[in-house]
C-alpha positions as CSV (number, residue, x, y, z in Angstrom):
1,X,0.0,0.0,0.0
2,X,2.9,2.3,0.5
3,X,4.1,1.9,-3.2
4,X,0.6,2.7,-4.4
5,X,0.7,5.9,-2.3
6,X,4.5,6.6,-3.0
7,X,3.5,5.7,-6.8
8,X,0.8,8.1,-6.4
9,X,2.6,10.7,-5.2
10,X,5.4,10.7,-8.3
11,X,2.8,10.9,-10.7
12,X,1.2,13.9,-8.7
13,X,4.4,15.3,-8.7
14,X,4.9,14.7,-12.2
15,X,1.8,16.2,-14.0
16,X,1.9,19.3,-10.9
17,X,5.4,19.8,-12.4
18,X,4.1,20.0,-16.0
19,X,1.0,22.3,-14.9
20,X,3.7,24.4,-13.0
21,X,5.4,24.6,-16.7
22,X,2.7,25.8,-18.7
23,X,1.7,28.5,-15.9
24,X,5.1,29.9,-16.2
25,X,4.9,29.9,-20.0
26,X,1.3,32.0,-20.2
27,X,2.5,33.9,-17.3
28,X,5.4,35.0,-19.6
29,X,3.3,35.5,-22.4
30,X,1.0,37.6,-21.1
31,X,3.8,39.6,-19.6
32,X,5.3,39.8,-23.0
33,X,2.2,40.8,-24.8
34,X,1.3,43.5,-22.4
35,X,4.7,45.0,-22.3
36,X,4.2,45.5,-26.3
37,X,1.0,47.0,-25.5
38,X,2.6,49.3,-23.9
39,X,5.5,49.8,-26.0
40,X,2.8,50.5,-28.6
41,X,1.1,53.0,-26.9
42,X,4.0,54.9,-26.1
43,X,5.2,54.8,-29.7
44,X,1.3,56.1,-31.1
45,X,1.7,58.9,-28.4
46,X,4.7,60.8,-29.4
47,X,4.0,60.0,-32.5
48,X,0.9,61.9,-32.0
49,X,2.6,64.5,-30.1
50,X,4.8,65.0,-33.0
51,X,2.3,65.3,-35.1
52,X,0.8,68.2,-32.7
53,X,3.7,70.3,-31.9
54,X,4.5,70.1,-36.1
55,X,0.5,71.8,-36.5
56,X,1.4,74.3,-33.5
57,X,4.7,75.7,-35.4
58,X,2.9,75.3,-38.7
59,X,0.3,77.6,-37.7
60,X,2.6,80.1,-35.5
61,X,4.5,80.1,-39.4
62,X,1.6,80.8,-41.4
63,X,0.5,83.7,-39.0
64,X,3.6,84.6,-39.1
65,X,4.0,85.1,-43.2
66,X,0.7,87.0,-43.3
67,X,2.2,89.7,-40.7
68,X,5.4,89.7,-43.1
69,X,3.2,90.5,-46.1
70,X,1.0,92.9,-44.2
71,X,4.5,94.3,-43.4
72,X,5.7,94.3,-47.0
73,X,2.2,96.5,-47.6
74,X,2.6,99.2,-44.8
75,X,6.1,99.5,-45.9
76,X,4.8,100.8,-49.6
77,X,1.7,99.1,-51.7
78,X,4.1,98.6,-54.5
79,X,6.0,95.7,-52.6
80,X,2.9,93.7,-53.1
81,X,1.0,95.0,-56.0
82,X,4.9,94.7,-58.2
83,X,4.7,90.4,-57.6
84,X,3.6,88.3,-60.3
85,X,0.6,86.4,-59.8
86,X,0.4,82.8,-59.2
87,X,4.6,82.7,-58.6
88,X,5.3,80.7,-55.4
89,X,7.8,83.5,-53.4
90,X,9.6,82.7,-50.0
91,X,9.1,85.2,-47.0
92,X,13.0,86.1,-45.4
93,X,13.4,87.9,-42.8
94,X,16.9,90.0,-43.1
95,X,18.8,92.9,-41.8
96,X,16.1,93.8,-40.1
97,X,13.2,93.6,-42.1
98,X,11.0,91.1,-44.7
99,X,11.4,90.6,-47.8
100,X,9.6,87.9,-50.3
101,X,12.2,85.7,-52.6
102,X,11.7,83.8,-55.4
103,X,14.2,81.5,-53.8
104,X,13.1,78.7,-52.0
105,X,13.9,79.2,-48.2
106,X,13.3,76.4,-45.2
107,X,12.5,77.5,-41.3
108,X,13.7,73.8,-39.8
109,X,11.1,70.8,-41.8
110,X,8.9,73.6,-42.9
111,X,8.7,75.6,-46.7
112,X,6.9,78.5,-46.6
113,X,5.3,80.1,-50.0
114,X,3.3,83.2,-50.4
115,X,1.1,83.3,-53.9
116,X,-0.3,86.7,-54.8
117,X,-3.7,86.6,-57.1
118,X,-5.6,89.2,-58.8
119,X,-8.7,90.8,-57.3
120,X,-12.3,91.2,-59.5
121,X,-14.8,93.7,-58.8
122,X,-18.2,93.1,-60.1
123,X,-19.1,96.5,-61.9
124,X,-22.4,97.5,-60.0
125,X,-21.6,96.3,-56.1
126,X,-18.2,96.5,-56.2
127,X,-18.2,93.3,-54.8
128,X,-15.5,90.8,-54.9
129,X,-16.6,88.6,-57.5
130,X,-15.2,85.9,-59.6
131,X,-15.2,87.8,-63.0
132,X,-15.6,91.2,-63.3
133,X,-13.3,94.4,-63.4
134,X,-9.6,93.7,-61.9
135,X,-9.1,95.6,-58.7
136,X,-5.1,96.8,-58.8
137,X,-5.5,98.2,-54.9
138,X,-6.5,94.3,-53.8
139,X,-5.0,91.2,-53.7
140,X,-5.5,87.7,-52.8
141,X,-2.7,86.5,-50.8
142,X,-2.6,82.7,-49.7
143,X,0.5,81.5,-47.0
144,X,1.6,78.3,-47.4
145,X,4.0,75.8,-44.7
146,X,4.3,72.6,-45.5
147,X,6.7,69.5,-44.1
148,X,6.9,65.9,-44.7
149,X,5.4,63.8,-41.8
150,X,5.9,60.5,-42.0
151,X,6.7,60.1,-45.6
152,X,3.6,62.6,-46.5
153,X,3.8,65.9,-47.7
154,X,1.3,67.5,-44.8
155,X,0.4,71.4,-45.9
156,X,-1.3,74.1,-44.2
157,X,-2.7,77.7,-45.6
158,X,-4.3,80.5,-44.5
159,X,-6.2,82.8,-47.6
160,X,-6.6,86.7,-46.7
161,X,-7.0,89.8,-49.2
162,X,-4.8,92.7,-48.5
163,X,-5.7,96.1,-49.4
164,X,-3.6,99.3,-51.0
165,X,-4.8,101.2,-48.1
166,X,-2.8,104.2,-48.2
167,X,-3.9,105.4,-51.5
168,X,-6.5,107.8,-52.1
């Protein structure tokens, strides 16, 4: 009867041993799993921080470019209304003061383009219209900052008209 018990006890101590084995290994797996979880999450969030801070300085640029071209205009009309139209120009800023190049400039991952477009007036309202008569003191100005982000070309622009306000 002791050999039975004895017997017994080995082969308790044999499939406890396996049971013991297979704990450990979803222990581990679960462990693993959850640490790449985590590792996920923390890679999507700065990601996604990234991704925020780039918007924030994109739009501090843009804002930025339009108060370089309003600049351009207070300094004298003729600074904007000499441009061509539809040419992609690059705001510098240089011994002091701005300037718009037809050289392509960077500020860090971002390019920055200002496109000047003729104005129409419809005849009778004087309203800014789509055809009409071309208004020389008014121009359609659209700032431009784009960057690659994650092998895409991610762009950001901000339309305004600008006036010849100092004329008569």
């Amino acid at each position: 009867m002791n050999i039975k018990i004895s017997n017994g006890m080995k082969n308790f101590k044999k499939i406890s041993g396996g049971f013991m084995m297979i704990e450990v290994l979803v222990s581990a797996s679960i462990i693993a799993v959850s640490i790449l979880a985590v590792m996920s999450v923390a890679q999507k969030s700065i990601l996604v921080s990234s991704q925020a801070l780039h918007t924030s300085q994109a739009a501090s640029l843009l804002e930025e470019g339009a108060e370089a071209v309003r600049i351009l205009r207070d300094n004298e009309w003729s600074n904007i209304s000499s441009l061509s139209v539809a040419t992609d120009y690059y705001p510098v800023f240089s011994a002091g003061t701005w300037s718009l190049s037809p050289t392509s400039s960077t500020v860090g991952i971002f390019t920055r383009t200002v496109t000047i477009a003729n104005v129409n007036r419809d005849a009778g309202t004087s309203d800014i219209a789509p055809a009409g008569i071309d208004d020389p003191g008014t121009k359609l100005v659209t700032v431009t900052v784009s960057w690659v982000e994650r092998e895409k070309i991610i762009s950001k622009s901000l339309s305004f008209y600008i006036l010849d306000i100092f004329s008569s």
